[in-house]
C-alpha positions as CSV (number, residue, x, y, z in Angstrom):
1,X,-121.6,-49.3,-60.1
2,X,-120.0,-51.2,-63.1
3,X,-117.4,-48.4,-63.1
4,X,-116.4,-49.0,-59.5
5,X,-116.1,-52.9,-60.0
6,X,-113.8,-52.2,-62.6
7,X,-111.8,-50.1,-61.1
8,X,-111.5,-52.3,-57.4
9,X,-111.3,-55.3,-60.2
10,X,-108.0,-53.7,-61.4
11,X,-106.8,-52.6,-58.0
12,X,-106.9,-55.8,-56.6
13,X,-105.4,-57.7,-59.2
14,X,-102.6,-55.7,-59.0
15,X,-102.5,-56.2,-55.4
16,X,-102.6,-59.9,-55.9
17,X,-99.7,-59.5,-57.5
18,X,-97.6,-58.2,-55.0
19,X,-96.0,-60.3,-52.3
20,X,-95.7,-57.5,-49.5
21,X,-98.8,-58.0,-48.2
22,X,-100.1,-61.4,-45.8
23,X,-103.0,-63.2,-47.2
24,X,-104.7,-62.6,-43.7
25,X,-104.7,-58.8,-44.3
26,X,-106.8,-59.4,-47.9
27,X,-109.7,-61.7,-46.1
28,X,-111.9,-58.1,-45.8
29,X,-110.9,-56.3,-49.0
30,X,-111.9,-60.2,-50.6
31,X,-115.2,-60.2,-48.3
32,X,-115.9,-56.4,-49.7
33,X,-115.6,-56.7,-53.1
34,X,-117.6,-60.2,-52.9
35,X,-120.4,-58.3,-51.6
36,X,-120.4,-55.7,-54.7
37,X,-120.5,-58.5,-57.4
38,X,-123.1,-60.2,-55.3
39,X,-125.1,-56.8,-54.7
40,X,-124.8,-55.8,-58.8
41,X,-125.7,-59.7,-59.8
42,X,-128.4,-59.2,-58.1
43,X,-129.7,-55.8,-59.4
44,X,-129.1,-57.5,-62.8
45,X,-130.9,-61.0,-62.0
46,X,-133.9,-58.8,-60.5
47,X,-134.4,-56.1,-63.5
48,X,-133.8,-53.5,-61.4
49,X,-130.4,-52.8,-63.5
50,X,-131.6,-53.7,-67.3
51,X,-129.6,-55.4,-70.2
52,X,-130.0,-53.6,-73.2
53,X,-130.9,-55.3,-76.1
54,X,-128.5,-55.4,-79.4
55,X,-130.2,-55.0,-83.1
56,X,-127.0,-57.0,-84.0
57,X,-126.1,-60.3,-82.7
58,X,-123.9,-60.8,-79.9
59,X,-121.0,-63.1,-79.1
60,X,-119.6,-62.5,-75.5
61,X,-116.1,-64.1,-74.7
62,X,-115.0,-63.5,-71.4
63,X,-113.4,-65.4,-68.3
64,X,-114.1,-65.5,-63.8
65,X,-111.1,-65.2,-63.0
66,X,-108.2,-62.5,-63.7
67,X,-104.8,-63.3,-65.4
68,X,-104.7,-64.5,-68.5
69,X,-107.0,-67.3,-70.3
70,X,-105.9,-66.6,-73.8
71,X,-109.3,-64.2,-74.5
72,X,-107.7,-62.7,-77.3
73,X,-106.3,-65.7,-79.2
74,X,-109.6,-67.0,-79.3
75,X,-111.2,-63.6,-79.5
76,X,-109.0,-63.4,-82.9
77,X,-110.0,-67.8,-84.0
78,X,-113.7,-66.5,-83.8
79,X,-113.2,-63.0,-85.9
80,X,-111.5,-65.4,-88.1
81,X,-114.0,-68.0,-88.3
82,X,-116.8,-65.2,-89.3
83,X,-114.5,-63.6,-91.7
84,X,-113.9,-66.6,-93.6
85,X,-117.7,-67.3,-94.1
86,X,-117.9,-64.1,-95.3
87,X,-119.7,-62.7,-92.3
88,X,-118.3,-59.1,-91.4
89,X,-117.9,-59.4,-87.4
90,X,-117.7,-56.2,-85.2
91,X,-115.1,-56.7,-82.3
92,X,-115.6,-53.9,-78.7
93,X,-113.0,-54.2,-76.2
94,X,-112.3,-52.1,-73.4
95,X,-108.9,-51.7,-74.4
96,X,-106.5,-52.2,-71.6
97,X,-103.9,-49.5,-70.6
98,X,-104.9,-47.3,-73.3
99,X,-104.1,-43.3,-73.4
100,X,-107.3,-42.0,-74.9
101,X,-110.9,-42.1,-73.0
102,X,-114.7,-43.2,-74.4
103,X,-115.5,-44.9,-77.5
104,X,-113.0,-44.6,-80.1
105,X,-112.8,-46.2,-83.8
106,X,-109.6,-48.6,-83.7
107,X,-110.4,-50.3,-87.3
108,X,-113.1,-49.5,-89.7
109,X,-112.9,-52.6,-91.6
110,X,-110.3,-50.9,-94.0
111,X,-107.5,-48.8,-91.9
112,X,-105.8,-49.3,-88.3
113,X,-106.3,-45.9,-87.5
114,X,-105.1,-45.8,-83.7
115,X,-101.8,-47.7,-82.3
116,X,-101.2,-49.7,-79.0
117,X,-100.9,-46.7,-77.2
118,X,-103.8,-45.0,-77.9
119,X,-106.4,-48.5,-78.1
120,X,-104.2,-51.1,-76.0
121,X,-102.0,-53.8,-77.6
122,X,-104.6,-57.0,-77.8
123,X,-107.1,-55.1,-79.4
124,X,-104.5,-53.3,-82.1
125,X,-103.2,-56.5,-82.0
126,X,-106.7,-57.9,-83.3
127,X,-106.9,-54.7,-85.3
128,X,-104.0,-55.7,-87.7
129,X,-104.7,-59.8,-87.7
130,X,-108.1,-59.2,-89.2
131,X,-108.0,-55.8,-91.4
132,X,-111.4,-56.4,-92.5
133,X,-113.1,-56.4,-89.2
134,X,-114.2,-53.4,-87.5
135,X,-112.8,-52.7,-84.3
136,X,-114.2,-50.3,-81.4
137,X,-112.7,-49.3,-77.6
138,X,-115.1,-48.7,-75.2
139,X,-114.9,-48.5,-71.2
140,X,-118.8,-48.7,-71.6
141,X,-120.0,-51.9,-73.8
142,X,-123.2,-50.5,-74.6
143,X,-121.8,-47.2,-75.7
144,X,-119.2,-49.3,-78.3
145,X,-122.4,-50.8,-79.8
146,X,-124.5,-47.8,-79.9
147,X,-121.4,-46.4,-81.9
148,X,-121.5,-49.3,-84.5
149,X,-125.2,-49.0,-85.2
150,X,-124.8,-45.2,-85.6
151,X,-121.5,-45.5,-87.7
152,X,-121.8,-48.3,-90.1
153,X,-125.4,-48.1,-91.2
154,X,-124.5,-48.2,-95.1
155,X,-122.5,-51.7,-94.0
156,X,-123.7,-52.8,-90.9
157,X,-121.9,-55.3,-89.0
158,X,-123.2,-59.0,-89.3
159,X,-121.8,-59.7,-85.6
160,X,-120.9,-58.0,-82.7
161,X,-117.7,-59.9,-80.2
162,X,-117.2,-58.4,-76.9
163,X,-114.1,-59.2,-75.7
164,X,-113.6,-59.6,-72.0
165,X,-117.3,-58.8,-71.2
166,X,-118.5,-62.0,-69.1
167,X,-118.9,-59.0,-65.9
168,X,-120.3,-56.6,-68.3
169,X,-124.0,-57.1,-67.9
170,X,-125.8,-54.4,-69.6
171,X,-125.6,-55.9,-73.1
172,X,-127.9,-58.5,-73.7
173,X,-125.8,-61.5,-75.7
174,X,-127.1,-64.2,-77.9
175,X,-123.6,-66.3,-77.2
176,X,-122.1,-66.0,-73.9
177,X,-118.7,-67.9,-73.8
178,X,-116.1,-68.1,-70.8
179,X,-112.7,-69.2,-71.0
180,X,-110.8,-71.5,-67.7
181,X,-107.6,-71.1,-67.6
182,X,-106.3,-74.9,-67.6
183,X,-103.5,-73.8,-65.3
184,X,-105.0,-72.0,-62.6
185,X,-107.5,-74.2,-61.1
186,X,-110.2,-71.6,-59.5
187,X,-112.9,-74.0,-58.3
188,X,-111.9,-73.5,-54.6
189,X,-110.5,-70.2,-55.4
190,X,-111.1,-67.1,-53.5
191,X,-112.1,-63.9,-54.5
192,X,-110.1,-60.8,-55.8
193,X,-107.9,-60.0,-54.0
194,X,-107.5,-62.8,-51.7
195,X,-107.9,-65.2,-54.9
196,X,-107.8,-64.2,-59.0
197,X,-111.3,-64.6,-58.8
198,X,-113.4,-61.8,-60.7
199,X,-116.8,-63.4,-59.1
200,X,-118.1,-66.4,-57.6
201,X,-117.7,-69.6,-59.6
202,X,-121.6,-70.6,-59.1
203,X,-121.8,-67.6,-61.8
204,X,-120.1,-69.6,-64.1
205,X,-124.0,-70.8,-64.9
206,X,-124.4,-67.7,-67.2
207,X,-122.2,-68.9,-69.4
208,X,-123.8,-71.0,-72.5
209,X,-120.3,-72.1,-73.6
210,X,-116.9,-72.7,-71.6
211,X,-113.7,-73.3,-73.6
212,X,-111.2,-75.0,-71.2
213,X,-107.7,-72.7,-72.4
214,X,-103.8,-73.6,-72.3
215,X,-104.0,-77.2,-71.6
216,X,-100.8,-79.2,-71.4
217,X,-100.2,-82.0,-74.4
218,X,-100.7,-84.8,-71.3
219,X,-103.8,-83.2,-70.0
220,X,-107.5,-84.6,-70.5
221,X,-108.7,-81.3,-68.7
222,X,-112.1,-83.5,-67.1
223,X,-111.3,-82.7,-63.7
224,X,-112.7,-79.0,-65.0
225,X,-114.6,-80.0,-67.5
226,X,-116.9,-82.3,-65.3
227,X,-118.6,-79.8,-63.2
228,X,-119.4,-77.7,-66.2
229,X,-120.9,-80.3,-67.6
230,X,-122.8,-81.2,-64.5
231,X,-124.4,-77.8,-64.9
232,X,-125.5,-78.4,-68.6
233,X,-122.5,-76.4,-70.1
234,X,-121.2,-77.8,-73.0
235,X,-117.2,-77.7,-73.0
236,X,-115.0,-77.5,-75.5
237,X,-110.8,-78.2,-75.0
238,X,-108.4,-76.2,-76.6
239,X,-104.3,-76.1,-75.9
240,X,-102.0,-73.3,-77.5
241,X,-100.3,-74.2,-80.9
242,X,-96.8,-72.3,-81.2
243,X,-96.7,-71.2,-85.1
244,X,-93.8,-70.0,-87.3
245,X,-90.9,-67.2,-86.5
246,X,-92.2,-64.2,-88.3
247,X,-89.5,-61.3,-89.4
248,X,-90.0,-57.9,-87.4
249,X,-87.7,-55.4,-89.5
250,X,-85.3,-56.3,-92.7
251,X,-82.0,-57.9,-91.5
252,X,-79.0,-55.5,-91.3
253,X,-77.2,-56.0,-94.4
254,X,-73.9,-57.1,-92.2
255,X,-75.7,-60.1,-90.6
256,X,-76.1,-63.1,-92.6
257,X,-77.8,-65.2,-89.5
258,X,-81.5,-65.6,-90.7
259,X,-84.0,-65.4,-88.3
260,X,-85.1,-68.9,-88.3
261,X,-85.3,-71.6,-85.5
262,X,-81.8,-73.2,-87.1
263,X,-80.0,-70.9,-85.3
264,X,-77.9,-71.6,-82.0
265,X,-79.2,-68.9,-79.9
266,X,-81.8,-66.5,-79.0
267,X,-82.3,-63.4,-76.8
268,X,-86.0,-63.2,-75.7
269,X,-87.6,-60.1,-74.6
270,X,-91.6,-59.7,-73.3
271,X,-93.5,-57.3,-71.6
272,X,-96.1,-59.4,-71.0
273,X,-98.1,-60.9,-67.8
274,X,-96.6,-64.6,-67.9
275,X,-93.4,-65.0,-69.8
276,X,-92.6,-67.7,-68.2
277,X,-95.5,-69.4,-70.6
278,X,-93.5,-67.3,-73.5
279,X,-89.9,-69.4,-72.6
280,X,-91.8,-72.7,-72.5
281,X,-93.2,-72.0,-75.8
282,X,-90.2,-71.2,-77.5
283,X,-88.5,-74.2,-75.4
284,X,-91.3,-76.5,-77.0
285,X,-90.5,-75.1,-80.3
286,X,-87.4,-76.2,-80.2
287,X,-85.9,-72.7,-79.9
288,X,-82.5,-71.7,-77.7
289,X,-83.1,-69.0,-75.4
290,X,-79.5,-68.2,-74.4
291,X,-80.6,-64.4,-72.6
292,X,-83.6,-63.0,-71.5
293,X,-85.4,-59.5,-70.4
294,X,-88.9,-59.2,-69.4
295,X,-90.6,-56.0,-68.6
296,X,-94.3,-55.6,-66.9
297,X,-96.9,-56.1,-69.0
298,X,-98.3,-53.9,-71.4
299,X,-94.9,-52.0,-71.0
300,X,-93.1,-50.1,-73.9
301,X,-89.9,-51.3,-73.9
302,X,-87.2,-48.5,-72.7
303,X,-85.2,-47.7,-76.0
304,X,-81.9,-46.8,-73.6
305,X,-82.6,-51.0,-72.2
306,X,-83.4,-51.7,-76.2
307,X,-80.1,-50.7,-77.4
308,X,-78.3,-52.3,-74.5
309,X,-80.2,-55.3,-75.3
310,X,-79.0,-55.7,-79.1
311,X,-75.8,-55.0,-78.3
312,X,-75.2,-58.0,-75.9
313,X,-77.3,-59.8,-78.9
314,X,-74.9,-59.1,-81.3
315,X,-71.9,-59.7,-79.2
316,X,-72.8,-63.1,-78.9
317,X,-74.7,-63.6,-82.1
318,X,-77.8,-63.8,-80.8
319,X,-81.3,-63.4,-82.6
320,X,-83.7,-60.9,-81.1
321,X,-87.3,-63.0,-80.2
322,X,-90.4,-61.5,-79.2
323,X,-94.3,-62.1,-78.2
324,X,-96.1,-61.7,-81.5
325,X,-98.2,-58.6,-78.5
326,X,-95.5,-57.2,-78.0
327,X,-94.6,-57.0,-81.9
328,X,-97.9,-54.9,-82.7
329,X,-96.5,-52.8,-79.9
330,X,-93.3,-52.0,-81.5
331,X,-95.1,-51.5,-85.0
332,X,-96.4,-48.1,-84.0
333,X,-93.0,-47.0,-82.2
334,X,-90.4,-46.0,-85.0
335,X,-87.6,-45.5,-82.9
336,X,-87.9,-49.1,-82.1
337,X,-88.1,-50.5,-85.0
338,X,-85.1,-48.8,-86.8
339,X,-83.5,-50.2,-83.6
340,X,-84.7,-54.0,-84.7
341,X,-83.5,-53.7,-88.2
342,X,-79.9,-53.6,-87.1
343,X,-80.3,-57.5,-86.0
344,X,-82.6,-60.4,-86.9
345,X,-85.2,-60.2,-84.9
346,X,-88.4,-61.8,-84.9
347,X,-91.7,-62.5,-83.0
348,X,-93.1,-66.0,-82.3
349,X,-97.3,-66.3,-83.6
350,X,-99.5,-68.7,-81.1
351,X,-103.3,-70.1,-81.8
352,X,-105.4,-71.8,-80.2
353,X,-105.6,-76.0,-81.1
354,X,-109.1,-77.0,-80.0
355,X,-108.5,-80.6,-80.1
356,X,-112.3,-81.8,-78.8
357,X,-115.4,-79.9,-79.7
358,X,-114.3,-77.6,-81.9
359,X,-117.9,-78.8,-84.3
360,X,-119.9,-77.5,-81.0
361,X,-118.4,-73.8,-81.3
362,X,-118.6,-73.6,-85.1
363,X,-122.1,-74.1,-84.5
364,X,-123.1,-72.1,-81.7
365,X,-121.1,-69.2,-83.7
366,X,-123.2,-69.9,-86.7
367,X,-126.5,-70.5,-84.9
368,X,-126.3,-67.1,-83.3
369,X,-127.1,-65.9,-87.5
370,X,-129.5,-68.3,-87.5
371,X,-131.9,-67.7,-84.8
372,X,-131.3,-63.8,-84.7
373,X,-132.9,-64.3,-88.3
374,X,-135.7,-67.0,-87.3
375,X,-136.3,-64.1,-84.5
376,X,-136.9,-61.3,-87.0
């Protein structure tokens, strides 16, 4: 059954998407689906469909509704955060849009061993930000951490981190965090595909942790934060942080424009789910975005468009910007990045800033050592 919810989960979404249909003609699609999260929630609140239990510790980040909540900027703070103790974290993700099939070995701690195309670009993407993680794909959870245990048993993983697992139910977790999309208010949303929403928001009480995502400088975030609260979730606030302009291939030896955000124009190109959130980024940098493309998310970008891209860049002296997703993409494709190299061009890094409660996270992550070790 968790197949078939992922599979009417993606369906709809897309469908969402699309403006050719009424809203009224989504009401029974909406009512259908409702009644398959509420029938497996059930199975799952009863026993009747089990949770398997982890020998490593789990940390679940996930969100309710689809779209984008910034899961794998915070996926990647957290593998961070355990890294830097010293604490060797294990990271499953379904891997989105990815060629191959079942579990597959992204990362062992030491190599990237597959590219975007082969384990989707977040989770390659989290593969090369933190090359001493281990990194897994797996449709099925469970089967991603029966693969660890059975793989790394000479250096077992301290932590597991499922990304994107808040709906996958049949791994018990010691952490279960979900992320709310400051932007997209879903407390009187509807359900997928009527709404973006994955399931209904009184299961947002599963959750032992909610990180309010992508709120705007002036925004407090209480008017989501309240009803969380009211349930006994602690919140925590976070807003995204633009970083620095980071080189994607050596500057032709004929251009002498650096790549920096000194210069008077930019050409920005995405293939990613909300670039309008990419232009305000780069607008709040203080970057010029004189031309853009976007493509569809998760798309390789046509090398035929590519060229025709750099050549209006250059015509009107124009640096080449990017998402720093869409830069892991174009590290496994050769092609494109000989194409790069004959014009700055560069991708732009984002973090999360958690600006209130970031002390409550550190400890929930560490405290998730702590009582797995009490426990034993």
């Amino acid at each position: 059954m968790n197949r078939s919810c992922e599979i009417l989960n993606r369906n709809f979404q897309k469908n969402s998407q699309s403006h050719k249909s009424p809203s009224s003609l989504l009401f029974f699609p909406a009512l259908v689906y409702r009644g398959i999260i509420a029938l497996r929630n059930l199975l799952f609140d009863t026993s009747i469909f089990r949770s398997s239990a982890s020998p490593i510790p789990v940390v679940s980040i996930g969100n309710i509704t689809a779209g984008g909540t910034g899961k794998t900027p915070m996926t990647d703070l957290i593998v961070n955060y355990y890294l830097k103790k010293g604490i060797l974290p294990a990271v499953i993700s379904r891997g989105y849009k990815r060629s191959t099939k079942g579990v597959q070995l992204v990362s062992d701690g030491k190599r990237v061993l597959l590219n975007s195309r082969e384990a989707g670009d977040e989770t390659v993407m989290l593969a090369w930000k933190n090359r001493a993680a281990v990194v897994v794909v797996a449709e099925q959870r469970r089967q991603g951490v029966e693969f660890i245990v059975k793989h790394f048993q000479e250096k077992t993983p301290d932590v597991i981190i499922l990304d994107d697992a808040f709906q996958h139910r049949q791994i018990q977790r010691d952490l279960n965090i979900v992320l709310i999309n400051a932007s997209v208010p879903f407390w009187n949303d509807r359900m997928l595909p009527k709404g973006r929403l994955r399931e209904p928001t009184k299961n947002i009480g599963r959750a032992d942790l909610a990180i309010i995502t992508k709120l705007r400088p002036n925004e407090t975030g209480e008017t989501l934060a309240a009803p969380l609260r009211k349930k006994g979730i602690p919140v925590i606030k976070s807003r995204i942080k633009t970083g620095k302009l980071v080189a994607i291939a050596p500057v032709d030896k004929t251009s002498s424009a650096p790549c920096d955000r000194s210069r008077t124009g930019f050409f920005a190109v995405a293939g990613i789910a909300n670039p309008d959130s990419f232009l305000q980024s780069l607008i709040e940098c203080g970057i010029t975005v004189s031309m853009h493309t976007f493509f569809d998310d998760h798309e390789e970008f046509p090398l035929q468009e590519l060229r025709n891209i750099i050549k209006k860049a250059r015509s009107h002296n124009l640096a080449i910007v990017t998402t720093e997703k869409d830069y892991y993409r174009i590290l496994g494709n050769t092609e494109q990045l000989a194409l790069l190299s004959q014009i700055p061009s560069c991708y732009l890094t984002i973090e999360p800033d958690i600006f209130e409660g970031r002390e409550i996270l550190e400890s929930m992550l560490d405290n998730v050592l702590k009582n797995r070790k009490t426990i034993g």
